[in-house]
DOTORLUM-720868 format. One record per residue: residue in three letters; residue number from 1; x, y, z of N, C-alpha, C, O in turn. Coordinates in steps of 0.001 Angstrom, whole numbers, plus 500000, padded with zeros to 6 digits. Example, Ala and Ser with C-alpha at 12.3 -4.5 7.8 and 13.67 -1.06 7.14 Angstrom:
REM DOTORLUM-720868
<pt type="ALA" seq="1" n_u="513190" n_v="494310" n_w="507800" ca_u="512300" ca_v="495500" ca_w="507800" c_u="513200" c_v="496700" c_w="507800" o_u="514236" o_v="496681" o_w="508465"/>
<pt type="SER" seq="2" n_u="512850" n_v="497750" n_w="507080" ca_u="513670" ca_v="498940" ca_w="507140" c_u="512900" c_v="500030" c_w="507870" o_u="513409" o_v="501138" o_w="508039"/>
REM end
This chain:
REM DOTORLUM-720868
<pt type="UNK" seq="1" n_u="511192" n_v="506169" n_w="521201" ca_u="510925" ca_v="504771" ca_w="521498" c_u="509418" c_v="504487" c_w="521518" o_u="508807" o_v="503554" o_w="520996"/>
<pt type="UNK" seq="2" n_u="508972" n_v="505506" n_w="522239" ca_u="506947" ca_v="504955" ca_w="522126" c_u="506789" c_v="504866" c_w="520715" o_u="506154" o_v="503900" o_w="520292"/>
<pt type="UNK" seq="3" n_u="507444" n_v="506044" n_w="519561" ca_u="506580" ca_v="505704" ca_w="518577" c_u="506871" c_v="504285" c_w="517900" o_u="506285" o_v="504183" o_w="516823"/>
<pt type="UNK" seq="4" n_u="507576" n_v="503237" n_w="518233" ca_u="508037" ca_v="501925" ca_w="517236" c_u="506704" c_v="501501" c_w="518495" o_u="505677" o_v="501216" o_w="517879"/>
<pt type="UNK" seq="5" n_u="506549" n_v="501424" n_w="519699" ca_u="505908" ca_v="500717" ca_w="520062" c_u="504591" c_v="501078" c_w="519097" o_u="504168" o_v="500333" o_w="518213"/>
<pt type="UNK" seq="6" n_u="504180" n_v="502039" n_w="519360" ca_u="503088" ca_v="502636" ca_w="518725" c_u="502663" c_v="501960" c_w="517606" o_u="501604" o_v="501385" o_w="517353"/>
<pt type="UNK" seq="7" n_u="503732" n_v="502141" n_w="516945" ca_u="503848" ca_v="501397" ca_w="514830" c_u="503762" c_v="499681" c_w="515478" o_u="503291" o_v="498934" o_w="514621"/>
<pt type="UNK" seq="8" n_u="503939" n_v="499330" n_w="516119" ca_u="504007" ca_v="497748" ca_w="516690" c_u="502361" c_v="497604" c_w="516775" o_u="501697" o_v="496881" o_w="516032"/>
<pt type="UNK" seq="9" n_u="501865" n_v="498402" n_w="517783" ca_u="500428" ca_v="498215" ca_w="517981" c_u="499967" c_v="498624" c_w="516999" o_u="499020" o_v="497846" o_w="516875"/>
<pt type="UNK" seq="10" n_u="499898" n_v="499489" n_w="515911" ca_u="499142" ca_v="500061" ca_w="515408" c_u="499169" c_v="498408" c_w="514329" o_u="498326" o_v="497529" o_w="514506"/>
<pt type="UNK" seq="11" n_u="500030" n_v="498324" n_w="513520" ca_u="500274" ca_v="496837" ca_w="512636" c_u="499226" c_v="495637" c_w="513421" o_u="498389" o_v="494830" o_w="513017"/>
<pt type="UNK" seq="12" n_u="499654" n_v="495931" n_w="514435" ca_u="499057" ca_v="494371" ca_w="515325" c_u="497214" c_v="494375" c_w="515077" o_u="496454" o_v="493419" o_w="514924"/>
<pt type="UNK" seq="13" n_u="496952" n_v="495752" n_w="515115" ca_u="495510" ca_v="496071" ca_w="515465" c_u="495183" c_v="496305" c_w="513749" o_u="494185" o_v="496903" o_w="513346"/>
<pt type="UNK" seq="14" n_u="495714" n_v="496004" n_w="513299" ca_u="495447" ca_v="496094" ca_w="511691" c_u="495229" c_v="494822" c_w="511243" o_u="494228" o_v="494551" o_w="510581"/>
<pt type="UNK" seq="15" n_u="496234" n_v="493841" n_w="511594" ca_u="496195" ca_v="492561" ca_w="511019" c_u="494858" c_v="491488" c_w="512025" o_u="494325" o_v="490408" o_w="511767"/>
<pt type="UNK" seq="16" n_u="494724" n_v="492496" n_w="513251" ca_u="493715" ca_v="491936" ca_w="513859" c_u="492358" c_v="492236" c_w="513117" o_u="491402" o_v="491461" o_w="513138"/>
<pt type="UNK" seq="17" n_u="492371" n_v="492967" n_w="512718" ca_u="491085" ca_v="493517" ca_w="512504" c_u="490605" c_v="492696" c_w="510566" o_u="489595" o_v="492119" o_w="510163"/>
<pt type="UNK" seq="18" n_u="491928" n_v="493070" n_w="509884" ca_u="491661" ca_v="492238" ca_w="508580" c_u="491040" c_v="490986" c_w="509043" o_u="489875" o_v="490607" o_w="508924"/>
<pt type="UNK" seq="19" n_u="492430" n_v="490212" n_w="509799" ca_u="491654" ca_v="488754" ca_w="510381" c_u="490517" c_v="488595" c_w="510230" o_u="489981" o_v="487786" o_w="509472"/>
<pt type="UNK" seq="20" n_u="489812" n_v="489672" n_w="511239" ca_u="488274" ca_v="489292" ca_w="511775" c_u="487813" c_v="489637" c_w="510878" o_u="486669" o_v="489191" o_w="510966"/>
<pt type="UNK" seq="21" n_u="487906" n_v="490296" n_w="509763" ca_u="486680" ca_v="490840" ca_w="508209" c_u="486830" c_v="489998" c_w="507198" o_u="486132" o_v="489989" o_w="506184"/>
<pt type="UNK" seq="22" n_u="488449" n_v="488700" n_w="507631" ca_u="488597" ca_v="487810" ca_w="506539" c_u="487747" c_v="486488" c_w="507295" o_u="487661" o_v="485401" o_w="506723"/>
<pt type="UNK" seq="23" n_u="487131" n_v="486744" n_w="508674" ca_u="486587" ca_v="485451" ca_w="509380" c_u="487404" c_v="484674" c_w="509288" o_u="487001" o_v="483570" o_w="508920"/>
<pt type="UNK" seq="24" n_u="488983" n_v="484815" n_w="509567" ca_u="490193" ca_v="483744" ca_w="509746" c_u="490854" c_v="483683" c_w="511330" o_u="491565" o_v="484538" o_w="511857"/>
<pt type="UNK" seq="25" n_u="490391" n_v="482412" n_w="511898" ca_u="491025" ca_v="482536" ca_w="513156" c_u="492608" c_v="482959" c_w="513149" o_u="493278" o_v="483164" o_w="512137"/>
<pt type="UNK" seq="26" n_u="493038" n_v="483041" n_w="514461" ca_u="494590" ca_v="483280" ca_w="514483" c_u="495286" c_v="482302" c_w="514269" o_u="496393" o_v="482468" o_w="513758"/>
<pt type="UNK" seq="27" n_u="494808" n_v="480965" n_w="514615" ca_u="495145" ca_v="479611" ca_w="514021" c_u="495593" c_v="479464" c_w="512637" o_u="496703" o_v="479147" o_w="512209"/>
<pt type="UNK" seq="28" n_u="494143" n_v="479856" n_w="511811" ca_u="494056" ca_v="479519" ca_w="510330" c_u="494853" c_v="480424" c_w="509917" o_u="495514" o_v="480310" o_w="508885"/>
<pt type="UNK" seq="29" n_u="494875" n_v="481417" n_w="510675" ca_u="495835" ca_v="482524" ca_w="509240" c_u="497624" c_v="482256" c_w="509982" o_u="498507" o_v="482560" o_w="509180"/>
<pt type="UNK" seq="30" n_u="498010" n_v="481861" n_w="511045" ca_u="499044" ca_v="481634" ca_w="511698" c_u="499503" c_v="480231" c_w="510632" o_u="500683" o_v="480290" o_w="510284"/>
<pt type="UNK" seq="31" n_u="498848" n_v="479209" n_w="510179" ca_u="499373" ca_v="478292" ca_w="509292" c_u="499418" c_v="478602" c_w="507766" o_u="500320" o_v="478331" o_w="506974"/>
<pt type="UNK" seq="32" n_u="498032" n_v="479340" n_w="507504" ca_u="498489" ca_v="480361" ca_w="506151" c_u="499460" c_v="480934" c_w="505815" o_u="499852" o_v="480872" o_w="504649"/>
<pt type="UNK" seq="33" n_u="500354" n_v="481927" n_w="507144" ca_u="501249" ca_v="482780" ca_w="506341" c_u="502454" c_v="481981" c_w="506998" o_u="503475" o_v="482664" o_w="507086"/>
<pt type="UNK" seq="34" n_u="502516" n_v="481210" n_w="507284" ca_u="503581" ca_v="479844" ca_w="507925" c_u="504554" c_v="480472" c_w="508987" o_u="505774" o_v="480342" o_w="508885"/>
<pt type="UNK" seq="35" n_u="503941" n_v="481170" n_w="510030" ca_u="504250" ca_v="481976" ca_w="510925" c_u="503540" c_v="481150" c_w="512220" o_u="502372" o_v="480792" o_w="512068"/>
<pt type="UNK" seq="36" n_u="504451" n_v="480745" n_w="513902" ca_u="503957" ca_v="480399" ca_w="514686" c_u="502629" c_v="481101" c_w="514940" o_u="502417" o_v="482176" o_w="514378"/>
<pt type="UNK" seq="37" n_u="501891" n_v="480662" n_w="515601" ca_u="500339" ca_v="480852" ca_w="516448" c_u="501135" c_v="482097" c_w="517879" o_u="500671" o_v="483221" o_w="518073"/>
<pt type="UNK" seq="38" n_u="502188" n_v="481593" n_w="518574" ca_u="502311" ca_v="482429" ca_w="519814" c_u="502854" c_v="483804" c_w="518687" o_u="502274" o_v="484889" o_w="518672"/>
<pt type="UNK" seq="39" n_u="503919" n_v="483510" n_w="517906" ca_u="504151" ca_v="484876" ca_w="517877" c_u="503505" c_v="485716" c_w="516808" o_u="503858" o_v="486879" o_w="516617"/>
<pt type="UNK" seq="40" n_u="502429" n_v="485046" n_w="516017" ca_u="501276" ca_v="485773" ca_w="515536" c_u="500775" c_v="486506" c_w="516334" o_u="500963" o_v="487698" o_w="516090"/>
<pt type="UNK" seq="41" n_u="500074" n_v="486230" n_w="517399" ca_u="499315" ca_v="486611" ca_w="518506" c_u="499878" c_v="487864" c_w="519417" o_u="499253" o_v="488705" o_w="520062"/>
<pt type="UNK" seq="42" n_u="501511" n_v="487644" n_w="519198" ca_u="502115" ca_v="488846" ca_w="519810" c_u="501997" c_v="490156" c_w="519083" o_u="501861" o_v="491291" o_w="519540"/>
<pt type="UNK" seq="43" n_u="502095" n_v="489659" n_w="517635" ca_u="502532" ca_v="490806" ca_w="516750" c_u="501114" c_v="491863" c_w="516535" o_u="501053" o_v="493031" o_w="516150"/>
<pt type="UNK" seq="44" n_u="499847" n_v="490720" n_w="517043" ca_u="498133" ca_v="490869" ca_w="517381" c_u="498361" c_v="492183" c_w="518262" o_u="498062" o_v="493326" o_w="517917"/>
<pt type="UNK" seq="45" n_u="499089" n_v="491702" n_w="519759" ca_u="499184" ca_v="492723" ca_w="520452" c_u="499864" c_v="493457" c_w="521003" o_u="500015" o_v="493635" o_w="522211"/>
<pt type="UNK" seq="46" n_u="500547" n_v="494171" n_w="519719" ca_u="501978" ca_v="494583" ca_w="519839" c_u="502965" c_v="494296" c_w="520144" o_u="503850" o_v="495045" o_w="519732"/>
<pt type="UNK" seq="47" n_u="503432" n_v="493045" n_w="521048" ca_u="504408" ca_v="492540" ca_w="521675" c_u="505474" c_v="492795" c_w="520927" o_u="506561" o_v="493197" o_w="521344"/>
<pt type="UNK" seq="48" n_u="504978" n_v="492409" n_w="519072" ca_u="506551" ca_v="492440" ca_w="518606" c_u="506061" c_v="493029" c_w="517510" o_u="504874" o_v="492963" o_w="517191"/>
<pt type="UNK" seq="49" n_u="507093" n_v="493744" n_w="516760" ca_u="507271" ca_v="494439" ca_w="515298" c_u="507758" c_v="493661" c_w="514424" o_u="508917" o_v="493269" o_w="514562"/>
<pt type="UNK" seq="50" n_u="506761" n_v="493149" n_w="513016" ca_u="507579" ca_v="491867" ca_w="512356" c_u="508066" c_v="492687" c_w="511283" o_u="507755" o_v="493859" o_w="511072"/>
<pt type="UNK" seq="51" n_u="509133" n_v="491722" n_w="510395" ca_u="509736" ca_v="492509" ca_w="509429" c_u="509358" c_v="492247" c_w="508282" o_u="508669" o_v="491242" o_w="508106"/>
<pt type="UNK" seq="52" n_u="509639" n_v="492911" n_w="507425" ca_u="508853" ca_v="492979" ca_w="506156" c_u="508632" c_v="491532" c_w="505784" o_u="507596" o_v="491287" o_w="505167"/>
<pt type="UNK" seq="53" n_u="509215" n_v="490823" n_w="505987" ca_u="509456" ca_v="489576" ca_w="505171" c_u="508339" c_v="488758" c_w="505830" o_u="507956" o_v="487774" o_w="505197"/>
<pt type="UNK" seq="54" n_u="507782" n_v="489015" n_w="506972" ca_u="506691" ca_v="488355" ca_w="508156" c_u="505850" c_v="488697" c_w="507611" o_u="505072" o_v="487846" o_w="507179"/>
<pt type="UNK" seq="55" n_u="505600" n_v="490085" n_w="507370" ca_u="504674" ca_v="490879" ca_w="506926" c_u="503751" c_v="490581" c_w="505384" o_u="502530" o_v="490615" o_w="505231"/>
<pt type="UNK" seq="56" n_u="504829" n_v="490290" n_w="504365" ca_u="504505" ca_v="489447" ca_w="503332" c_u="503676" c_v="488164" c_w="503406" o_u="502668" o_v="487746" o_w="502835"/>
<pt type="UNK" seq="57" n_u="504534" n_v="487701" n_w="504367" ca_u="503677" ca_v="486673" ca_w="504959" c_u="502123" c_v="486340" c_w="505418" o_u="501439" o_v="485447" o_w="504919"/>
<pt type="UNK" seq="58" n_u="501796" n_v="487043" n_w="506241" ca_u="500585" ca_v="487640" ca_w="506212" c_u="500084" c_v="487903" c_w="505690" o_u="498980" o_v="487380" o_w="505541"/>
<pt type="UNK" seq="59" n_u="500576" n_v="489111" n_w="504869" ca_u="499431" ca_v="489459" ca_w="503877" c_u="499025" c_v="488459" c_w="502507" o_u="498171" o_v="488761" o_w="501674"/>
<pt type="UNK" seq="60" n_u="499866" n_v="487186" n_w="502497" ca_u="499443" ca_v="485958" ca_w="501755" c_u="498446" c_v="485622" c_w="502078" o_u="497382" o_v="485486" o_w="501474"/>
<pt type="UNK" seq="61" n_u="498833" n_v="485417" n_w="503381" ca_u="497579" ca_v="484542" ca_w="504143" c_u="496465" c_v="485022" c_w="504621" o_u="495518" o_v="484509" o_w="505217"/>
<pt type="UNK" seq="62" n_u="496784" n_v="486387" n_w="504173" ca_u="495163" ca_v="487173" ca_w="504853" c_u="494334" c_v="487540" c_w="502724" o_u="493216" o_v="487929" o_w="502386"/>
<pt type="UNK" seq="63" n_u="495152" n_v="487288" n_w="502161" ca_u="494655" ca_v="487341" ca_w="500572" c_u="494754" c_v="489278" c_w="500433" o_u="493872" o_v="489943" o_w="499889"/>
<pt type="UNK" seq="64" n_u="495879" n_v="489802" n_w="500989" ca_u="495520" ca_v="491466" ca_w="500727" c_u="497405" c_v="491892" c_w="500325" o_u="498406" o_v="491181" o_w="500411"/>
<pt type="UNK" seq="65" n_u="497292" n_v="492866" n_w="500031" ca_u="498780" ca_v="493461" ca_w="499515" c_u="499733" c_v="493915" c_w="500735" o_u="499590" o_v="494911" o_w="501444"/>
<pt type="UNK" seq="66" n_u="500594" n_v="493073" n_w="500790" ca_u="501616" ca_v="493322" ca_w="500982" c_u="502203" c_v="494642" c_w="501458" o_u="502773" o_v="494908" o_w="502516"/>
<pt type="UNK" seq="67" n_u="501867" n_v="495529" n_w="500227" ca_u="501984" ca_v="496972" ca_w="500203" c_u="501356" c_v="497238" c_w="501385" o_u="502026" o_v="497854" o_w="502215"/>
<pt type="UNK" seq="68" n_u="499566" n_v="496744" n_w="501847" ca_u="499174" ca_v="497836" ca_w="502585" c_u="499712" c_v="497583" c_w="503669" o_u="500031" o_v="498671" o_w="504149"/>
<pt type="UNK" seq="69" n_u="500026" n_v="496706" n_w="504394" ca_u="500857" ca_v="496088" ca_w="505450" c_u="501944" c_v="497236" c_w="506118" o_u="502117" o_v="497852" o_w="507170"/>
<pt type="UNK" seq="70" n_u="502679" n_v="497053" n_w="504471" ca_u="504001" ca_v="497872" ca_w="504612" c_u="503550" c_v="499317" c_w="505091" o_u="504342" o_v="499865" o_w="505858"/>
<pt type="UNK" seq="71" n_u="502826" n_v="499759" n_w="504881" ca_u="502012" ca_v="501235" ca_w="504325" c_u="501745" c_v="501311" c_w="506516" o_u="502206" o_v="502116" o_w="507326"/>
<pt type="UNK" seq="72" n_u="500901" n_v="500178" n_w="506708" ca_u="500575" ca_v="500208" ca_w="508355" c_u="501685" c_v="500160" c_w="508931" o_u="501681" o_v="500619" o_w="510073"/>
<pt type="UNK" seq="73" n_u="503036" n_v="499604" n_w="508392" ca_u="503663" ca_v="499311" ca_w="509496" c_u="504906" c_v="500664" c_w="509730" o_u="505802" o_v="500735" o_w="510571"/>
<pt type="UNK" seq="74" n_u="504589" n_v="501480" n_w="508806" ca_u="505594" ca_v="502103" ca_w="507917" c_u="506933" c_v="501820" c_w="507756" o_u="507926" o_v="502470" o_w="508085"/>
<pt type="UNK" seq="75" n_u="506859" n_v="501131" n_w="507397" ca_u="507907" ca_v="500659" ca_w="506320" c_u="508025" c_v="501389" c_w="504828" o_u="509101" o_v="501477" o_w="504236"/>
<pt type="UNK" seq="76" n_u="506858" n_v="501864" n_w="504341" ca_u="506159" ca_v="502489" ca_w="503267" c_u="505772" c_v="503809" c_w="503457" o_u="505143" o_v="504100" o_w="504475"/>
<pt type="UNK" seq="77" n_u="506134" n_v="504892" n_w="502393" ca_u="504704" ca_v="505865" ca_w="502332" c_u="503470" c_v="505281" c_w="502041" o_u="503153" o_v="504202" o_w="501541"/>
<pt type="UNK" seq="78" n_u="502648" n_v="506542" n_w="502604" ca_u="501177" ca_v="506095" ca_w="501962" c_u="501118" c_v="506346" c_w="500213" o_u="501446" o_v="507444" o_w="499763"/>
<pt type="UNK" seq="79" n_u="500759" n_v="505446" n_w="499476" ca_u="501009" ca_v="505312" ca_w="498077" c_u="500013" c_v="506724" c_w="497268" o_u="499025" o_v="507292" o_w="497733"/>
<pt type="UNK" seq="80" n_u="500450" n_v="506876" n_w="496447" ca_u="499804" ca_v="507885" ca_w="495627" c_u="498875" c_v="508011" c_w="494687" o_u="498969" o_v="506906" o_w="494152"/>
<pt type="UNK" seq="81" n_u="497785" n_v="508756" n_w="493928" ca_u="497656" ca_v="507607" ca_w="492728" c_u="496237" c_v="508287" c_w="492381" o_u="496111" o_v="508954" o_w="491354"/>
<pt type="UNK" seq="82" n_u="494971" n_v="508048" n_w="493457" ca_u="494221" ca_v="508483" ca_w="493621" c_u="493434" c_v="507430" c_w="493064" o_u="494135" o_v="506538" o_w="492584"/>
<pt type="UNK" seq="83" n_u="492001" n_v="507215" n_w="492959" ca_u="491226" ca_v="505878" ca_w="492623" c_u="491554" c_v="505015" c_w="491516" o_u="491122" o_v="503866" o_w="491424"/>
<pt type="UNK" seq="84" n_u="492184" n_v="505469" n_w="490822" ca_u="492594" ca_v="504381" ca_w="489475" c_u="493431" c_v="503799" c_w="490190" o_u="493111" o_v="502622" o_w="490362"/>
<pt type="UNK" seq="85" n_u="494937" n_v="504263" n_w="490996" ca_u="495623" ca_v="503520" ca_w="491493" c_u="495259" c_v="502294" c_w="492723" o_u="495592" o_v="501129" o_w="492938"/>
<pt type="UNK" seq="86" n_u="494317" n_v="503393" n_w="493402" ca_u="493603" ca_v="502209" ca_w="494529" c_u="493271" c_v="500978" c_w="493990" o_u="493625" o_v="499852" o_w="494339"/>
<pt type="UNK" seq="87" n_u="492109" n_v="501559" n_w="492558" ca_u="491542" ca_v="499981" ca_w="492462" c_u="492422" c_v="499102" c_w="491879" o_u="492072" o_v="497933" o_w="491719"/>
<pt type="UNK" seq="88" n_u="493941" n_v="499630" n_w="491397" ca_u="494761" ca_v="498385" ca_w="490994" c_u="495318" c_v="497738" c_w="491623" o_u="495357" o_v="496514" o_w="491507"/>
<pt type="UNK" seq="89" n_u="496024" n_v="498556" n_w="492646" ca_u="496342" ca_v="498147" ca_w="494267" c_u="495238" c_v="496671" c_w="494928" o_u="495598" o_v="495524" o_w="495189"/>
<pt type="UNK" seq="90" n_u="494336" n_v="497077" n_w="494995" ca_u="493341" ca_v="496130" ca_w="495351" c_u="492086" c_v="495041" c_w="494286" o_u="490903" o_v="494701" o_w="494313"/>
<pt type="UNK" seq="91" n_u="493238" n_v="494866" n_w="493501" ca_u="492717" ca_v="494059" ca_w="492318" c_u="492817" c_v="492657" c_w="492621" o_u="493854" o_v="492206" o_w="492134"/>
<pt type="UNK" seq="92" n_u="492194" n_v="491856" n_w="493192" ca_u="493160" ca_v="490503" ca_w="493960" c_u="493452" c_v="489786" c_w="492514" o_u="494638" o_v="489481" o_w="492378"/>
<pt type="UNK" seq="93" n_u="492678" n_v="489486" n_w="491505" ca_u="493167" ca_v="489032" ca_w="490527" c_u="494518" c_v="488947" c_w="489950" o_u="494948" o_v="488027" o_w="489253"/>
<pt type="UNK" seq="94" n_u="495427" n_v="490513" n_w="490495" ca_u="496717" ca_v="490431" ca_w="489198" c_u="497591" c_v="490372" c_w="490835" o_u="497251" o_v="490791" o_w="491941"/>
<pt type="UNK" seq="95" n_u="498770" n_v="489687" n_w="490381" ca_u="499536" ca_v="489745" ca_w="491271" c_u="500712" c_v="490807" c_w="491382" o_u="501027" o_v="491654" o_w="490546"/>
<pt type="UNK" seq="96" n_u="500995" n_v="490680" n_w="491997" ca_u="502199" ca_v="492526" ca_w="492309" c_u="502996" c_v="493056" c_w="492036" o_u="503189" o_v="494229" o_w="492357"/>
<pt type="UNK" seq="97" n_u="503903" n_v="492207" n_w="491187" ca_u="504291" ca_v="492337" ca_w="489522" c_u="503415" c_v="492601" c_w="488516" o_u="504066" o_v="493306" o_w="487746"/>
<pt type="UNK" seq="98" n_u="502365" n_v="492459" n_w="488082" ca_u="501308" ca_v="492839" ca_w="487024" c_u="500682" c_v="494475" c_w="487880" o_u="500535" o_v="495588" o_w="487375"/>
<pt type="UNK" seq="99" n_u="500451" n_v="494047" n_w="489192" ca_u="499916" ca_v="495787" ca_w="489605" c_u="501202" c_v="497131" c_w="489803" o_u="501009" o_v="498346" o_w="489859"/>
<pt type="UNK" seq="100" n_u="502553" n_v="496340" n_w="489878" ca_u="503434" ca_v="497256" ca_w="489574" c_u="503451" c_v="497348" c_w="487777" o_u="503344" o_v="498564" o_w="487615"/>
<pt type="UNK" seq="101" n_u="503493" n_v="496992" n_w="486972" ca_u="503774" ca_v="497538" ca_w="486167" c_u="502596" c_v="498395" c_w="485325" o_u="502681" o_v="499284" o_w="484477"/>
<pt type="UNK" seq="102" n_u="501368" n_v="497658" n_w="486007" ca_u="499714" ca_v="498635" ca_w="485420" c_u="500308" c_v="500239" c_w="486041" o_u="500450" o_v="501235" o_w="485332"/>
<pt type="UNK" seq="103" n_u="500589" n_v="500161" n_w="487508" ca_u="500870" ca_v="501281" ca_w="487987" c_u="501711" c_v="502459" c_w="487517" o_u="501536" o_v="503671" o_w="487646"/>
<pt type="UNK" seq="104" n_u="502856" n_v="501618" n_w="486827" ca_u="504146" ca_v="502535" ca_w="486460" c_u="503372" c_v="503291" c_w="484897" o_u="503258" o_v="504482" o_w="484608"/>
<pt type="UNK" seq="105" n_u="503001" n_v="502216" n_w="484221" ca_u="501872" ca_v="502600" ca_w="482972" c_u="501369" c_v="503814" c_w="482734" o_u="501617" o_v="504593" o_w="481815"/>
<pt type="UNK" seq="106" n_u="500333" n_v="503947" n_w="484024" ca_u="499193" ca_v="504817" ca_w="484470" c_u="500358" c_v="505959" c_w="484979" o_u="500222" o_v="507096" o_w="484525"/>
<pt type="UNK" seq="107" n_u="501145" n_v="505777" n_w="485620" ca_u="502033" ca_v="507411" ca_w="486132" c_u="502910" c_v="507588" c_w="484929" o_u="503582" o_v="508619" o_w="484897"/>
<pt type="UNK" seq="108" n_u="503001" n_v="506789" n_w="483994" ca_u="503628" ca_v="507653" ca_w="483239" c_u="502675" c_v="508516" c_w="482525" o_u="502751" o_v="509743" o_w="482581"/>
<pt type="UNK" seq="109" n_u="501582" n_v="507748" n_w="481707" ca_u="500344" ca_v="508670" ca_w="481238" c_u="500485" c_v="509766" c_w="481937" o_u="500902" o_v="510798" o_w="481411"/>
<pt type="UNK" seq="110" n_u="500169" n_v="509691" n_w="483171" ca_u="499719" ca_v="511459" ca_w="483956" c_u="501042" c_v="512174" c_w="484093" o_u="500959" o_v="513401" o_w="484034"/>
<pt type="UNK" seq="111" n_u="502338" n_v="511622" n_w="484278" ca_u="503128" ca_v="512894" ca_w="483966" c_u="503178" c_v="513259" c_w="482551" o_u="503247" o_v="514438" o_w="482205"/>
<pt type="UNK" seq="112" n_u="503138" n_v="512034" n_w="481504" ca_u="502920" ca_v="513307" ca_w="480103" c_u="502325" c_v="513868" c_w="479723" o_u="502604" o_v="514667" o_w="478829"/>
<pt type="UNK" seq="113" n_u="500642" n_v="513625" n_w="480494" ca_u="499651" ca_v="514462" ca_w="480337" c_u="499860" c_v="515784" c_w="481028" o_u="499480" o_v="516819" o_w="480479"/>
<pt type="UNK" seq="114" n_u="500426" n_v="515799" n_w="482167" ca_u="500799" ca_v="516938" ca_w="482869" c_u="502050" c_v="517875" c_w="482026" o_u="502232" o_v="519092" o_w="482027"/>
<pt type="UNK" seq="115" n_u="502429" n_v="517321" n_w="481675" ca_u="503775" ca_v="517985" ca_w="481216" c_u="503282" c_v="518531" c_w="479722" o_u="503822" o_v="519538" o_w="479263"/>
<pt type="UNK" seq="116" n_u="502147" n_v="517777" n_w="478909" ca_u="501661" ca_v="518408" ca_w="477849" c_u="500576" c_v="519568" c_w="478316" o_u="500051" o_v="520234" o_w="477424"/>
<pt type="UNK" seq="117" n_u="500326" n_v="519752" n_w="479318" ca_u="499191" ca_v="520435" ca_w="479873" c_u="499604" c_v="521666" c_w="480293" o_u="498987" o_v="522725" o_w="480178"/>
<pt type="UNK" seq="118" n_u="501146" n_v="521400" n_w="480999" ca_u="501896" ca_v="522333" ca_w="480860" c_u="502670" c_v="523317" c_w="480182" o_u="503103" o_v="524433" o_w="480465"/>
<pt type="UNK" seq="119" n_u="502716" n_v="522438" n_w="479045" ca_u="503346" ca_v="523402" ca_w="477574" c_u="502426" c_v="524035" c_w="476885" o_u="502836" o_v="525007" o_w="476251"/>
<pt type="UNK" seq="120" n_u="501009" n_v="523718" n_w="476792" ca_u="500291" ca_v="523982" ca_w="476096" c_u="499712" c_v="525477" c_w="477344" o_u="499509" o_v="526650" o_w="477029"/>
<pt type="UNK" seq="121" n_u="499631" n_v="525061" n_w="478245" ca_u="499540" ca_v="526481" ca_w="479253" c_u="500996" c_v="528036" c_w="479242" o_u="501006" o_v="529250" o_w="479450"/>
<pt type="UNK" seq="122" n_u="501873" n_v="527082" n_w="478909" ca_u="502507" ca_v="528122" ca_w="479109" c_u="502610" c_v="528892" c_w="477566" o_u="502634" o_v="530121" o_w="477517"/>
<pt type="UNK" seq="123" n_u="502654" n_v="528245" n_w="476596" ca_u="502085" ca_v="528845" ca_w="475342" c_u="501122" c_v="529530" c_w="475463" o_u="501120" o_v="530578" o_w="474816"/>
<pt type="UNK" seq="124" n_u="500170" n_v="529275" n_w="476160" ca_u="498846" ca_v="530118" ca_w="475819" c_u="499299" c_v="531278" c_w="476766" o_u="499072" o_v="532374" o_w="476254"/>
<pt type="UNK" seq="125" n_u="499927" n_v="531349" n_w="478109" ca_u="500320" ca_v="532491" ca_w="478431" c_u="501602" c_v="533399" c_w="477711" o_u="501763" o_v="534547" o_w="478124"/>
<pt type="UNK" seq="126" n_u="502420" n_v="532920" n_w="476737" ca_u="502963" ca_v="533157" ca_w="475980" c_u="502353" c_v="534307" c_w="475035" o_u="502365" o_v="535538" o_w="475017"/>
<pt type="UNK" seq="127" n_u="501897" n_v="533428" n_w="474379" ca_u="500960" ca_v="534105" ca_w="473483" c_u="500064" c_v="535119" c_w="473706" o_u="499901" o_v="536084" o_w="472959"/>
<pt type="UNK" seq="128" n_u="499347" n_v="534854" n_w="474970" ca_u="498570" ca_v="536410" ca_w="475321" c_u="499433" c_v="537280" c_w="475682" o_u="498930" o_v="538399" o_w="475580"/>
<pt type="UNK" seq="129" n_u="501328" n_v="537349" n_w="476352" ca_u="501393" ca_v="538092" ca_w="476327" c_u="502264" c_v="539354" c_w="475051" o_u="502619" o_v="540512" o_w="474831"/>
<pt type="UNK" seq="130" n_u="502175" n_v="537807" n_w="474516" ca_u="502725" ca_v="539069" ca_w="473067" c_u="501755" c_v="539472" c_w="472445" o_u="502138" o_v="540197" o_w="471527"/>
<pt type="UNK" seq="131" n_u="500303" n_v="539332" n_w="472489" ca_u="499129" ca_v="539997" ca_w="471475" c_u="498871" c_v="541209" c_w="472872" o_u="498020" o_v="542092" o_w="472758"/>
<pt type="UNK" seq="132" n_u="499434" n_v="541119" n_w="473698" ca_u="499087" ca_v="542454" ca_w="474553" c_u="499729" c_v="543415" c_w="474618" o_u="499372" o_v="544425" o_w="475224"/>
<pt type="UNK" seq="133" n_u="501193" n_v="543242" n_w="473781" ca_u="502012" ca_v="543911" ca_w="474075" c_u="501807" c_v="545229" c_w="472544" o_u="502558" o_v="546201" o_w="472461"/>
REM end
């Protein structure tokens, strides 16, 4: 049970903190993501755990992904990817349909690069061990 409280505060102190780096009162972003002012303010300080669909919400109105929300509130793993994926993730330009499918793009590249990287390795251990034999 502490840990949902925990994941409650931890979300609350996340969306507090974007707030204050987006310089959006609790007001302005409480009519942004079309979510009351009191129970914005709760979800501020843990009072309550919102659900994904709140959460979306927010992250409209705070101008950030959705995803990372999900990611704080866990609802989500932490995503994978490594800096190419970050900076698509945080591209505000494309919306999250266009960064899902850049994403799926880019992982397919690296598993066929991996998987060619892999054949071509195991050939080469192949091969050395029949010129040794």
């Amino acid at each position: 049970m502490d840990k949902v409280a925990d994941l409650g505060r931890d979300i609350g102190d996340y969306i507090r903190q974007q707030r204050n780096t987006a310089k959006i009162s609790l007001r302005q972003l409480s009519k942004l993501a079309g979510v009351s002012n009191p129970y914005l303010s709760q979800i501020e300080r843990g009072l309550r755990k919102p659900s994904a669909e709140i959460l979306q919400q927010i992250a409209k109105g705070l101008r950030i992904s959705a995803e990372a929300l999900y990611v704080q509130a866990g609802i989500l793993d932490l995503p994978t990817g490594g800096p190419v994926a970050d900076a698509i993730r945080a591209d505000a330009e494309l919306n999250e349909r266009q960064k899902q499918v850049l994403l799926d793009v880019y992982e397919s590249f690296r598993k066929e690069n991996a998987a060619l990287k892999s054949t071509v390795e195991k050939s080469d251990v192949d091969h050395k061990n029949t010129t040794e034999e």
